[in-house]
DSSP file (Angstrom, degrees, kcal/mol; ACC not computed):
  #  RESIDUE AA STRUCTURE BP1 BP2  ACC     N-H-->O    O-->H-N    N-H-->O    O-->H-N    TCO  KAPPA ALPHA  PHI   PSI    X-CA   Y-CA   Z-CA
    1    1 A X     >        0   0    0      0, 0.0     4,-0.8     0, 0.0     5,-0.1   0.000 360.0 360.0 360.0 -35.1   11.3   -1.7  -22.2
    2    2 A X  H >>> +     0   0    0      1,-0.2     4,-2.7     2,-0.2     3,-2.1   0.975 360.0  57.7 -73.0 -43.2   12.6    0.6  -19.1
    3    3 A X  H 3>5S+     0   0    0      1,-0.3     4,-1.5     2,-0.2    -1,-0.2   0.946 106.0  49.1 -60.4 -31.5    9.2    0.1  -17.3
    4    4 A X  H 3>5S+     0   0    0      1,-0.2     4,-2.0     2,-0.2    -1,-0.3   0.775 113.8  41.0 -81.3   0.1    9.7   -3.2  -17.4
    5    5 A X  H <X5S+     0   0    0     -3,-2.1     4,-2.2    -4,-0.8    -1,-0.2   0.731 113.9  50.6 -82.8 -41.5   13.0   -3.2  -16.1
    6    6 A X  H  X5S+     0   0    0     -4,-2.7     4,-2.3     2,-0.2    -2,-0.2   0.758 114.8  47.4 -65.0 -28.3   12.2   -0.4  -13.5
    7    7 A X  H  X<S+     0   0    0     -4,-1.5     4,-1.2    -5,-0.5     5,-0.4   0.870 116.6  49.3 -89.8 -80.1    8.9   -3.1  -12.5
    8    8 A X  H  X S+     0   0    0     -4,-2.0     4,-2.3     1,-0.2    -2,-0.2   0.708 117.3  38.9 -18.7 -56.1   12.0   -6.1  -12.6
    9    9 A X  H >X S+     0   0    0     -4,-2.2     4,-1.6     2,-0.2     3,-1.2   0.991 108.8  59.0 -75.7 -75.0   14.3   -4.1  -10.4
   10   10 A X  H 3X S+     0   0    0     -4,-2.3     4,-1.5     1,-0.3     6,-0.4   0.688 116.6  38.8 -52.6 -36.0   11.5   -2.7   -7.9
   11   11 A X  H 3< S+     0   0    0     -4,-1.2    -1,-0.3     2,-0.1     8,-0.2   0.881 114.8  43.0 -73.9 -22.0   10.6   -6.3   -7.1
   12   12 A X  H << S+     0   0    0     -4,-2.3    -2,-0.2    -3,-1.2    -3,-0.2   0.988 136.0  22.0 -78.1 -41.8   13.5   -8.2   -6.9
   13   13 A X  H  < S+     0   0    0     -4,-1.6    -3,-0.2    -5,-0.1    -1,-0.2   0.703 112.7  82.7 -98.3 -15.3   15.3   -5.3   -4.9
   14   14 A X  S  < S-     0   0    0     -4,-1.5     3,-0.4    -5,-0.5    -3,-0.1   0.443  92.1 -93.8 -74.2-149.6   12.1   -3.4   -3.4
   15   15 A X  S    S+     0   0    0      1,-0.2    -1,-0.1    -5,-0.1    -4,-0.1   0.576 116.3  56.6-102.9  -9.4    9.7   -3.7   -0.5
   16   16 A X  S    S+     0   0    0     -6,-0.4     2,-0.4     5,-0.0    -1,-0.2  -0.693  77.6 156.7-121.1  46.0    7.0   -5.8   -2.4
   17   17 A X    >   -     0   0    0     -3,-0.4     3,-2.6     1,-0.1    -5,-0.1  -0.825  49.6-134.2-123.5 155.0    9.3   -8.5   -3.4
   18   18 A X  G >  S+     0   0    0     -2,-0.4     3,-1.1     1,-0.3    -1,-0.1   0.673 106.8  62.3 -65.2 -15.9    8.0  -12.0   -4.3
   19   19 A X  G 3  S+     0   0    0     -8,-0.2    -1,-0.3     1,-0.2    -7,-0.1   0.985 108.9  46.3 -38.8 -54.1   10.8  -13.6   -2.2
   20   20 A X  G <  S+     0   0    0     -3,-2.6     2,-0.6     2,-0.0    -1,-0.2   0.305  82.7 101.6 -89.1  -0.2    9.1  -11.8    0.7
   21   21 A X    <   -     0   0    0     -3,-1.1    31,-0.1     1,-0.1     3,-0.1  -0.701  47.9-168.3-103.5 143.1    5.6  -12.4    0.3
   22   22 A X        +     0   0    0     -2,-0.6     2,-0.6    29,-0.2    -1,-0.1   0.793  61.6  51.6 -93.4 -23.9    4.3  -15.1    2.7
   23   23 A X  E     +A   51   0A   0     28,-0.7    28,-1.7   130,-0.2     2,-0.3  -0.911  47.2 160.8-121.5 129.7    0.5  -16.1    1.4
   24   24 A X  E     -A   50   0A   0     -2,-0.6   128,-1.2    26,-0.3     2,-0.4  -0.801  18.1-161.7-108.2 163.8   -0.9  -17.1   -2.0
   25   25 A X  E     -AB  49 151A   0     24,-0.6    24,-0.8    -2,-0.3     2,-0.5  -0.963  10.9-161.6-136.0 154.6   -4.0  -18.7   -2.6
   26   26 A X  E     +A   48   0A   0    124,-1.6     2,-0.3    -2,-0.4    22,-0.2  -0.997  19.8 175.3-144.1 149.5   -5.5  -20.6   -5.3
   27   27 A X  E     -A   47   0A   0     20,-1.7    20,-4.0    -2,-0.5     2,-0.5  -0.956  23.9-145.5-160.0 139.4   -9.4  -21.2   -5.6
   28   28 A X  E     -AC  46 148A   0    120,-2.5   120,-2.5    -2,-0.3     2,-0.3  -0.942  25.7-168.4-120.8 150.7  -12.1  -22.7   -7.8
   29   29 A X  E     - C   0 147A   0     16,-0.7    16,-0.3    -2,-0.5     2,-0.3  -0.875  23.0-142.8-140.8 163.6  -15.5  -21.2   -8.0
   30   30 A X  E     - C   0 146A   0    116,-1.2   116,-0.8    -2,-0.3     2,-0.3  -0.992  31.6-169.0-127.7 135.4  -19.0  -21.8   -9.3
   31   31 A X  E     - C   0 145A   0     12,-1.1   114,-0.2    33,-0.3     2,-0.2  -0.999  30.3-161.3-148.5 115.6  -21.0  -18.6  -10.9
   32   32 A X  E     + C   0 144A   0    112,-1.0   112,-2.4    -2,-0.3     2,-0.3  -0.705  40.7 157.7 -92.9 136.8  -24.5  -17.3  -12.1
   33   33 A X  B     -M   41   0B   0      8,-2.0     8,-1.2    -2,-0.2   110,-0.2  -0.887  50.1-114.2-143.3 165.3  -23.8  -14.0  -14.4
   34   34 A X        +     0   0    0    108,-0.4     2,-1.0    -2,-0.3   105,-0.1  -0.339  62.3 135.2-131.9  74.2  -25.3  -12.2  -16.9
   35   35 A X        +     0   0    0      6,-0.1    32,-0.6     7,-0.1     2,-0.3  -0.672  61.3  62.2-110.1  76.2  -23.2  -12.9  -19.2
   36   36 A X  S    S-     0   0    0     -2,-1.0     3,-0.1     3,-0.1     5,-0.1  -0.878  91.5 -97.9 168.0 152.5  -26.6  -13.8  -22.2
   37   37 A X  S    S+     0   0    0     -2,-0.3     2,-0.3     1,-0.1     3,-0.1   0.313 100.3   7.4 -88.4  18.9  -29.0  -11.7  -23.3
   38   38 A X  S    S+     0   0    0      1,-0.4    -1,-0.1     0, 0.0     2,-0.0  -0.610 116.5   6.2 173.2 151.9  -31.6  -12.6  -21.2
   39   39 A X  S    S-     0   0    0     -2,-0.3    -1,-0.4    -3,-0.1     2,-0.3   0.024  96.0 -41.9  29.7-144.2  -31.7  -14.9  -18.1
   40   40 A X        -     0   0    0     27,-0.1     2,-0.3    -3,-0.1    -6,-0.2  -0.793  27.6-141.6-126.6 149.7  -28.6  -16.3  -16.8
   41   41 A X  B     -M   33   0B   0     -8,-1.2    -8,-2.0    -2,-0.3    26,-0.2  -0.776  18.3-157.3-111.2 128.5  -25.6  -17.7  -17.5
   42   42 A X        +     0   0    0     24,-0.8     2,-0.4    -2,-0.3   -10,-0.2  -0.216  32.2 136.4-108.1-169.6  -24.6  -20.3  -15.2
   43   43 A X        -     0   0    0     22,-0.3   -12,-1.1    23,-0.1    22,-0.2  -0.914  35.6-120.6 148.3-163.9  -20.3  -21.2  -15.0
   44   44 A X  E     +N   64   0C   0     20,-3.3    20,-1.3    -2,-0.4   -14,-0.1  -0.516  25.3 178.6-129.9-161.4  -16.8  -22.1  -13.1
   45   45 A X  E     -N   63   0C   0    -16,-0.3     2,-0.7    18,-0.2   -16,-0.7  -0.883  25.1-124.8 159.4 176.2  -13.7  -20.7  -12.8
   46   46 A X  E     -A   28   0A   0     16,-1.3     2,-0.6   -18,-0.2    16,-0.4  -0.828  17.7-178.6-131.9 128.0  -10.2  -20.5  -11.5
   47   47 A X  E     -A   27   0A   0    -20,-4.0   -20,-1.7    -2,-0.7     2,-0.3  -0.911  10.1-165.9-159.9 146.9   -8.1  -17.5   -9.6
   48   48 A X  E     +AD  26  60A   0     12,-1.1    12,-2.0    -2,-0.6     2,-0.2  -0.991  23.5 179.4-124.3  98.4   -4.7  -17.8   -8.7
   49   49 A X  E     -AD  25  59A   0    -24,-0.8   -24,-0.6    -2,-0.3     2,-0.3  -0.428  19.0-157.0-101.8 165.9   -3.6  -14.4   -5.7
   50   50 A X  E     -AD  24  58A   0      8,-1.3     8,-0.8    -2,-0.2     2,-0.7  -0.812  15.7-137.1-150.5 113.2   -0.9  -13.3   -3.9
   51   51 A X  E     -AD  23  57A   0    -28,-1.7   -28,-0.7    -2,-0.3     6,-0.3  -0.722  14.4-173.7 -87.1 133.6   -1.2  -11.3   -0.9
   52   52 A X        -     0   0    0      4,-1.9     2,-0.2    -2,-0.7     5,-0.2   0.788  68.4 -15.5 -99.6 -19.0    1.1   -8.7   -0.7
   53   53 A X  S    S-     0   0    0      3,-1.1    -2,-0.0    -3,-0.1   -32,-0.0  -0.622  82.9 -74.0 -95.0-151.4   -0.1   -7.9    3.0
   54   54 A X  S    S+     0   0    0     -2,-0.2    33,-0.1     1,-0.1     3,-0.1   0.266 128.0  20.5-114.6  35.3   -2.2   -8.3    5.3
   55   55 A X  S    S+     0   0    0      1,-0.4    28,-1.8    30,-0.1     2,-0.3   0.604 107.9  67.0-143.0 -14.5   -4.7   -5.6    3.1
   56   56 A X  B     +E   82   0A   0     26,-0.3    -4,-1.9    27,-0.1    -3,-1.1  -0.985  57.9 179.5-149.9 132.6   -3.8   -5.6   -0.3
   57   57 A X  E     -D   51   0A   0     24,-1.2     2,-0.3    -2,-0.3    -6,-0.2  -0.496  15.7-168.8-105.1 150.5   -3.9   -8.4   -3.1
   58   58 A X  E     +D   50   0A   0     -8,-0.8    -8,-1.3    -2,-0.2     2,-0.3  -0.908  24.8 148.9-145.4 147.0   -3.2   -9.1   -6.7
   59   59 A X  E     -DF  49  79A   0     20,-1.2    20,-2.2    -2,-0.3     2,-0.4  -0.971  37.6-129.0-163.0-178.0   -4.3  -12.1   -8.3
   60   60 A X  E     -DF  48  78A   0    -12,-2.0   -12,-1.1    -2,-0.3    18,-0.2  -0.842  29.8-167.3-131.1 162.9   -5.6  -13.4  -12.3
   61   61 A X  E     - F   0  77A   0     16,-1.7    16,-4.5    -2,-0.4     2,-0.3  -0.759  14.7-154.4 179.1 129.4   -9.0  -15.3  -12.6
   62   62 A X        -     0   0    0    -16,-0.4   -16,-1.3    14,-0.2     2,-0.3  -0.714  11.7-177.1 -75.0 142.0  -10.8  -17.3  -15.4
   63   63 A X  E     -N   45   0C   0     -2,-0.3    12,-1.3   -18,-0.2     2,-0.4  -0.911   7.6-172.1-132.3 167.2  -14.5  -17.5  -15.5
   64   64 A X  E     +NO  44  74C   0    -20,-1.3   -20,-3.3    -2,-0.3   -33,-0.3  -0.952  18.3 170.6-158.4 118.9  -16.2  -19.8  -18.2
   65   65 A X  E     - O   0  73C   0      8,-1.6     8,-2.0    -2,-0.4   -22,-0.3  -0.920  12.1-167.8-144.8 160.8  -20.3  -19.1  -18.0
   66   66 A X  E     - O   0  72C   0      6,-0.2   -24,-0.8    -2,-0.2     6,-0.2  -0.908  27.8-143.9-145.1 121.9  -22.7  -20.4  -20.5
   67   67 A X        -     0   0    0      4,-1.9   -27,-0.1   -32,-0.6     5,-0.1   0.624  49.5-116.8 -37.9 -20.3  -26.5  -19.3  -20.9
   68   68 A X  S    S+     0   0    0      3,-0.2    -1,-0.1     1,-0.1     4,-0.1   0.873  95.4  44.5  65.3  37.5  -27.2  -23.4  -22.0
   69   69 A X  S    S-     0   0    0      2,-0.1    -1,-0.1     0, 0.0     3,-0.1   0.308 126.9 -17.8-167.9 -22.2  -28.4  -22.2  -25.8
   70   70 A X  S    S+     0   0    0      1,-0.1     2,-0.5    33,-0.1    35,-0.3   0.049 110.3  71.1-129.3   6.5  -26.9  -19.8  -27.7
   71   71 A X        +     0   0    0     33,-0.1    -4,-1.9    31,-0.1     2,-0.3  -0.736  42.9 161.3-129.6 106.1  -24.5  -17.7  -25.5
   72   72 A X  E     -OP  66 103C   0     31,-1.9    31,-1.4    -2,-0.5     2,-0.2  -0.992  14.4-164.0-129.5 179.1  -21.5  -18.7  -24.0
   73   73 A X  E     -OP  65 102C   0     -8,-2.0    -8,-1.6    -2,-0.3     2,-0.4  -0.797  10.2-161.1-169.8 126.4  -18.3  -16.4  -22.6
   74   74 A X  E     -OP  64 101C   0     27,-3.1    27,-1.1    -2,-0.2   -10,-0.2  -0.862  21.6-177.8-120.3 163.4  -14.4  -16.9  -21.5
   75   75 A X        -     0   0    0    -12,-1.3     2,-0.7    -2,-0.4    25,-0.1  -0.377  20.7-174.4-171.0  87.0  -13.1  -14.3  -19.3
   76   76 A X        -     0   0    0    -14,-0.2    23,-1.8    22,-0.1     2,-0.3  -0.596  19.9-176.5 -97.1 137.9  -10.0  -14.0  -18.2
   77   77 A X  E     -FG  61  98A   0    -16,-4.5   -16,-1.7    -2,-0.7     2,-0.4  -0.748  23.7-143.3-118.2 140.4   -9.5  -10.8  -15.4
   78   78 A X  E     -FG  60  97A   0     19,-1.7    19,-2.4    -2,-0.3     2,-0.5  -0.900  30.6-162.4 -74.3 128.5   -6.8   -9.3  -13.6
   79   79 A X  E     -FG  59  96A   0    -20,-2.2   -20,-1.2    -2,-0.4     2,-0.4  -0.833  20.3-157.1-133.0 173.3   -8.0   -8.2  -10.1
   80   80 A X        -     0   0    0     15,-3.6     2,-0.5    -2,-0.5    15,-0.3  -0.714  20.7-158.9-135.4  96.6   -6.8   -5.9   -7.3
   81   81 A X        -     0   0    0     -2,-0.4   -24,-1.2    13,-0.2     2,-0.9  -0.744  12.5-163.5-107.0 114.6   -8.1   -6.7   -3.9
   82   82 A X  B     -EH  56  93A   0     11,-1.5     2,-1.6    -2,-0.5    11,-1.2  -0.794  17.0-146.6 -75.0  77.8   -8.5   -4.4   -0.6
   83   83 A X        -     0   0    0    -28,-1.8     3,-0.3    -2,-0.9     9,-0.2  -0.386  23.1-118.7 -71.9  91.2   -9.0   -6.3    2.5
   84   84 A X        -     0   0    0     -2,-1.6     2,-2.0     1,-0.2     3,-0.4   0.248  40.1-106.7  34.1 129.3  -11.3   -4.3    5.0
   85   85 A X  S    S+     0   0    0      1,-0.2    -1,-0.2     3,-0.0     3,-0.1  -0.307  99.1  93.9 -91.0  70.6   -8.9   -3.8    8.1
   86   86 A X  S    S-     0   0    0     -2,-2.0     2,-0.3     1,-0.5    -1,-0.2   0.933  99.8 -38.8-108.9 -40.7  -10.4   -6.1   10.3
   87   87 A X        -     0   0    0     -3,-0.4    -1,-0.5    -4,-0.1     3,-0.1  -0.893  55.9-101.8 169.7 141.6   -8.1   -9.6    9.7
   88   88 A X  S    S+     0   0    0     -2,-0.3     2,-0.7     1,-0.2    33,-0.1   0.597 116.8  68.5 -48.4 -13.7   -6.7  -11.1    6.8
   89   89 A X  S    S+     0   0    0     -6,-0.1     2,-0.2    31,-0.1    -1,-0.2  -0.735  97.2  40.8-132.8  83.3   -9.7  -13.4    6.9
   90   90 A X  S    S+     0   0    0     -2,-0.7    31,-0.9     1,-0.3    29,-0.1  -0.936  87.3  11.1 171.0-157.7  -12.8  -11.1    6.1
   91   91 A X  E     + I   0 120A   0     -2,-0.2    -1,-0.3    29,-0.2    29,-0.2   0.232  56.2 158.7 -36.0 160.7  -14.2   -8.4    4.1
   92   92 A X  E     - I   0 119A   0     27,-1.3    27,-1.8    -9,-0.2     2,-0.5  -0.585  33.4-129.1 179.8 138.7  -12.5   -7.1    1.1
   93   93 A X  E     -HI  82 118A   0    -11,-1.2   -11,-1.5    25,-0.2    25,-0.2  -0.902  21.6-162.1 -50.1  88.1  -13.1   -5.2   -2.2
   94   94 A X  E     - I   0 117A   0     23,-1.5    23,-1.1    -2,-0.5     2,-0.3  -0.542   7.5-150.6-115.9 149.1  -11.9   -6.5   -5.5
   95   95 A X  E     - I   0 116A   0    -15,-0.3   -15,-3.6    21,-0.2     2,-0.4  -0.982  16.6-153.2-116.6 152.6  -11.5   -4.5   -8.7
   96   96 A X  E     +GI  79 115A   0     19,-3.2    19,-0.9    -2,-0.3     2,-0.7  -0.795  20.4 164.2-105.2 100.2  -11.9   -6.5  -11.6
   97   97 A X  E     +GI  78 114A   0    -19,-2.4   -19,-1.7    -2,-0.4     2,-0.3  -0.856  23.5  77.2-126.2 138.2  -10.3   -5.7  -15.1
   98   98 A X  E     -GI  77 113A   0     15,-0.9    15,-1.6    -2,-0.7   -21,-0.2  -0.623  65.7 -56.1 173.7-107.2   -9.7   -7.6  -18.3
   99   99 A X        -     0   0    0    -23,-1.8    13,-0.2    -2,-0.3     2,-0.1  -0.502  34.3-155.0-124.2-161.2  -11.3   -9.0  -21.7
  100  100 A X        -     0   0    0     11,-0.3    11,-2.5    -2,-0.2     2,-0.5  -0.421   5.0-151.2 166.5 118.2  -14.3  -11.3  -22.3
  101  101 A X  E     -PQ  74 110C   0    -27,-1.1   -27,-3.1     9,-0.3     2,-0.2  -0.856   8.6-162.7-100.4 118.9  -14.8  -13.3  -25.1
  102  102 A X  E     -P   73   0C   0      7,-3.4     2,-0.3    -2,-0.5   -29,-0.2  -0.673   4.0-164.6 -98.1 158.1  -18.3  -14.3  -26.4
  103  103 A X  E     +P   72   0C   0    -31,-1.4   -31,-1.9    -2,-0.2     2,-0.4  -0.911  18.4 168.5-136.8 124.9  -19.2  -17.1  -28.7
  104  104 A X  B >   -R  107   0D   0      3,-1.4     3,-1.7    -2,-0.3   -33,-0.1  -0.996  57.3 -22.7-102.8 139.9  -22.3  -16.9  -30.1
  105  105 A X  T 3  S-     0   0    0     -2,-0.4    -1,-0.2   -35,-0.3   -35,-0.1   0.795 129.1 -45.2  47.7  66.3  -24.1  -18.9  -33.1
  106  106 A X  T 3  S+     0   0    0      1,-0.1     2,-0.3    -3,-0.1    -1,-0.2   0.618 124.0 107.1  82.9   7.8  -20.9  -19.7  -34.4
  107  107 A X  B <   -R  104   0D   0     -3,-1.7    -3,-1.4     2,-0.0     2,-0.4  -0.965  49.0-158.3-142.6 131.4  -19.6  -16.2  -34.0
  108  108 A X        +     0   0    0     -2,-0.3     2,-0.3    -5,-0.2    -5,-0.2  -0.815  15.2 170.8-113.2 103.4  -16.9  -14.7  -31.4
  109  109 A X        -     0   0    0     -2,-0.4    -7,-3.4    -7,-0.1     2,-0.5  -0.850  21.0-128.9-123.9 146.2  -16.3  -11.1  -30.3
  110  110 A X  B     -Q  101   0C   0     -2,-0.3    -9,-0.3    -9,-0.2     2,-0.2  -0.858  20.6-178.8-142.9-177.8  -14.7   -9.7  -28.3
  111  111 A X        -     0   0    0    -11,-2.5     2,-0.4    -2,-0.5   -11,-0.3  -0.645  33.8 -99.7-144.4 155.0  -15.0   -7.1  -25.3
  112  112 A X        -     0   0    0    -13,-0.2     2,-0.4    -2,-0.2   -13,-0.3  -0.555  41.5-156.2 -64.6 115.1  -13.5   -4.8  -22.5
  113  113 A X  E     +I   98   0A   0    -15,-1.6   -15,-0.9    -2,-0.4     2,-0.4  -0.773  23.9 148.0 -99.3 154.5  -14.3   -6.5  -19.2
  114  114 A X  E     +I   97   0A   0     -2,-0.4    24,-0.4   -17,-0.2   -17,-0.2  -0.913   6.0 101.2-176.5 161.3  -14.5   -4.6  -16.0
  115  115 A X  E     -I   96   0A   0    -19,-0.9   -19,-3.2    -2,-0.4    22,-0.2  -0.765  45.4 -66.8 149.6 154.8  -15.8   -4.2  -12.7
  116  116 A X  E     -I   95   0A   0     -2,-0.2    20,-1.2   -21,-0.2     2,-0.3  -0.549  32.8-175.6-116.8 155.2  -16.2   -4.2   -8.6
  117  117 A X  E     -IJ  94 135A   0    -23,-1.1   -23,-1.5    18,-0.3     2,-0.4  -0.907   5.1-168.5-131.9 134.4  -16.6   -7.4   -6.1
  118  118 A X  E     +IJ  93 134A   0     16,-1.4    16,-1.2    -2,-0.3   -25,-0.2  -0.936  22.2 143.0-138.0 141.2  -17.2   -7.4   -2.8
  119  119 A X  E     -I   92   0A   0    -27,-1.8   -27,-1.3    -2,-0.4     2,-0.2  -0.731  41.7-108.1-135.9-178.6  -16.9  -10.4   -0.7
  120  120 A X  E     -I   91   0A   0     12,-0.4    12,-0.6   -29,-0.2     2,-0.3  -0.953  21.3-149.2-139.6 110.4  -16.0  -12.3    2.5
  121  121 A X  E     -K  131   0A   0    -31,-0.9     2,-0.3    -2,-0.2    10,-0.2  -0.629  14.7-166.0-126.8 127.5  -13.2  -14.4    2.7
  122  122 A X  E     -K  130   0A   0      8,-2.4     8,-1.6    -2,-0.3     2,-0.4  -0.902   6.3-154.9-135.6 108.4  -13.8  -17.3    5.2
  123  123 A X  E     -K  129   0A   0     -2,-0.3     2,-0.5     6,-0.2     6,-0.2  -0.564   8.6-171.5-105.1 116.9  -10.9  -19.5    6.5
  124  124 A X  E  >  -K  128   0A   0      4,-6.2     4,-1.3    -2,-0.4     3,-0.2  -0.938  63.5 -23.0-127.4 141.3  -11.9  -22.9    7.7
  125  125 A X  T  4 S-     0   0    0     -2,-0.5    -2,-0.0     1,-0.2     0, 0.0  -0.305 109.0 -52.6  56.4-158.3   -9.1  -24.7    9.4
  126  126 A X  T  4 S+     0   0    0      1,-0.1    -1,-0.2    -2,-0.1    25,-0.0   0.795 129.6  22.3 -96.1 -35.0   -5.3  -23.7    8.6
  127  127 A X  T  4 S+     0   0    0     -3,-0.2    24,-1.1    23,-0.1     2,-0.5   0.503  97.8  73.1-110.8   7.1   -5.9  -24.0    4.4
  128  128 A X  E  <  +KL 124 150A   0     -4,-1.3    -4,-6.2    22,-0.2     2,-0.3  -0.849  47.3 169.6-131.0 158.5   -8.7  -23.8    3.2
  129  129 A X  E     -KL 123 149A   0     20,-0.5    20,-2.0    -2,-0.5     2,-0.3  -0.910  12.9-158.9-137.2 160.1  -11.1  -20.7    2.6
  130  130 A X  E     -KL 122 148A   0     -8,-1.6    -8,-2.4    -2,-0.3     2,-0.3  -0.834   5.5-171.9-124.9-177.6  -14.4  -19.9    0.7
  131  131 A X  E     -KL 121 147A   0     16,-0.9    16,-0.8    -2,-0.3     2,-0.2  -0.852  16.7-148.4-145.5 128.3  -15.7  -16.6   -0.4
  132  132 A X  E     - L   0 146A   0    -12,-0.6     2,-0.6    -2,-0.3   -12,-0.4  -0.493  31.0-149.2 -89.3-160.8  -19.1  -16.0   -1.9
  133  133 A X  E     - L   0 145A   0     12,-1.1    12,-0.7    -2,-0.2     2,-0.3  -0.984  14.9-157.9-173.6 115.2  -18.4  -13.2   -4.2
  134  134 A X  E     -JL 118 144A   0    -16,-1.2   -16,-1.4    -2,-0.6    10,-0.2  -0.833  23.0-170.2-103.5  81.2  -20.7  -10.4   -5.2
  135  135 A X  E     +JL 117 143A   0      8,-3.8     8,-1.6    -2,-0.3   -18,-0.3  -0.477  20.3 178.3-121.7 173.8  -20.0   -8.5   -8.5
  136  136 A X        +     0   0    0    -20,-1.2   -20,-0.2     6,-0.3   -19,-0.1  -0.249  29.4  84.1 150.4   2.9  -20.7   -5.6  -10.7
  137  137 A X     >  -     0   0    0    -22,-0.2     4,-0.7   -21,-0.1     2,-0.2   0.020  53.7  -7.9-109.4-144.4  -19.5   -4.2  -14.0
  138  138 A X  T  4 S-     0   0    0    -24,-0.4    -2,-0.0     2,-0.2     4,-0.0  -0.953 108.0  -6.5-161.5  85.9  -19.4   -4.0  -17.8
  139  139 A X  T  4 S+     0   0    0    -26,-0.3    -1,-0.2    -2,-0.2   -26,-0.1  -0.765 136.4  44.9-127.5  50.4  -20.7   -5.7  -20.0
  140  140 A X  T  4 S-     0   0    0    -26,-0.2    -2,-0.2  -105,-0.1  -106,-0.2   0.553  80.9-161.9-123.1 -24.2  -22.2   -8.8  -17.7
  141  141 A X     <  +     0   0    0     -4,-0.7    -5,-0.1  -108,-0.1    -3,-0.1   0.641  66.3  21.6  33.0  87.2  -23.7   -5.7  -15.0
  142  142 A X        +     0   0    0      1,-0.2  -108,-0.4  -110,-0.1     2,-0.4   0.713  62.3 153.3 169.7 125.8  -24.1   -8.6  -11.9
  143  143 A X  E     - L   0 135A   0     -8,-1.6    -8,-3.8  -110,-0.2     2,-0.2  -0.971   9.8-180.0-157.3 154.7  -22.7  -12.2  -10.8
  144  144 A X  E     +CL  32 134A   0   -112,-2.4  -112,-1.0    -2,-0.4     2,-0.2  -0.929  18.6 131.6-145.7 135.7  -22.4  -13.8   -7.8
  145  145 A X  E     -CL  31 133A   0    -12,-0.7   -12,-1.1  -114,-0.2  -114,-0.2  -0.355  42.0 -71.8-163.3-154.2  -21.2  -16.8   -7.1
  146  146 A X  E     -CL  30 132A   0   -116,-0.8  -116,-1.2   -14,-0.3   -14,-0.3  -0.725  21.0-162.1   5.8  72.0  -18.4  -19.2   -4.6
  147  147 A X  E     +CL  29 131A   0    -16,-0.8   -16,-0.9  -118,-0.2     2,-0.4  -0.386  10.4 175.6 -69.6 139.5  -15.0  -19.8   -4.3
  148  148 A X  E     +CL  28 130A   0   -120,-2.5  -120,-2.5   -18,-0.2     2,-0.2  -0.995  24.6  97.7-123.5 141.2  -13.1  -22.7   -2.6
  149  149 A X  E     - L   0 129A   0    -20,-2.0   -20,-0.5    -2,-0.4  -122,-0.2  -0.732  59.6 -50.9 163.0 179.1   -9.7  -23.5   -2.3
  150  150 A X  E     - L   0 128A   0     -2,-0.2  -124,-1.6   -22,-0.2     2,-0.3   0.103  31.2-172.8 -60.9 139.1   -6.2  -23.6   -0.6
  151  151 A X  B     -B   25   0A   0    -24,-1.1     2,-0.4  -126,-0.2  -126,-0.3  -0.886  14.6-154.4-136.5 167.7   -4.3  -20.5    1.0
  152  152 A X        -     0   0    0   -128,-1.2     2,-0.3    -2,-0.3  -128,-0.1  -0.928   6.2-164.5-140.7 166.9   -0.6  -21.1    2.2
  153  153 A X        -     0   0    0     -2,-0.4  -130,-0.2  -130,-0.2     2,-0.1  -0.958  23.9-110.5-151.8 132.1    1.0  -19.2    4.6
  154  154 A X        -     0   0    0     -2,-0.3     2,-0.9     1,-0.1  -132,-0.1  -0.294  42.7-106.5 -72.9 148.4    4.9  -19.0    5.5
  155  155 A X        -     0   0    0     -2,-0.1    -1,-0.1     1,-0.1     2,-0.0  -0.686  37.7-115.9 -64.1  95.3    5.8  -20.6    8.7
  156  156 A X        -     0   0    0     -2,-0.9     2,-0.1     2,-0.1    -1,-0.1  -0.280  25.8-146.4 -52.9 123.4    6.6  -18.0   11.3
  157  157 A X              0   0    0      1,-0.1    -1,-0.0    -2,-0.0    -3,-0.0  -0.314 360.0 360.0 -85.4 157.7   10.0  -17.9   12.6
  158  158 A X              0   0    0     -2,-0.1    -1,-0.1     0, 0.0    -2,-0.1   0.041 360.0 360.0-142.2 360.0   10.8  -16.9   16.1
């Protein structure tokens, strides 16, 4: 109960608080995984960010893949994202952590998700971005896929 109070307090009064952050993003993406036990598992998703600068991220993300015959997989992630310091609109590093739910046959278990991204964040016009999106972990070991979707940016005052 004090950490969360100490985590309450350090944003509302600290240097990272959400008053004070100027860009979020929202994006849907489309994803081949290997999340099946042989070939691939084809799927979407949703992920919802906040940039907390102009390097450093936080964001949630759903994925839904399904193998199209006995395997498919929910996965909802926490991530932590490092952009590269060339522009806000470019390289960056993701790590990926959270669960992952299988249904097979009639059966669900479920598992530790986890795991590294790297991508390219590509701004076309003043709101809208894609990424294509390289990843890495445990227990899917490689997907790659495409995000689109909306970034906002506070209006710069003068």
């Amino acid at each position: 109960m004090k950490s969360i109070l100490l985590l309450c307090l350090f944003f509302t009064i600290g240097k990272l608080s959400l008053h004070s952050l100027d860009t979020w993003f929202i994006g849907l993406g489309a994803e081949a995984n290997a999340h099946t036990r042989e070939g691939v598992a084809m799927g979407g998703g949703l992920s919802f960010g906040l940039d907390l600068n102009s390097n450093f991220a936080l964001g949630l993300k759903a994925v839904f893949s399904h193998n199209f015959a006995t395997v498919a997989a929910i996965e909802p992630l926490a991530f932590f994202r490092y952009y590269l310091p060339l522009s806000i609109s470019g390289p960056f590093v993701q790590a990926e952590a959270g669960a992952v739910v299988y249904f097979e046959r009639g059966v669900a278990y479920p598992a530790f998700s986890g795991g590294l991204a790297i991508s390219w964040r590509f701004i076309l016009g003043k709101i809208i971005f894609i990424e294509p999106l390289f990843r890495g972990g445990y227990p899917y070991a490689w997907g790659a896929g495409l995000t689109a979707g909306i970034i906002t940016r506070k209006k710069q005052t003068e």
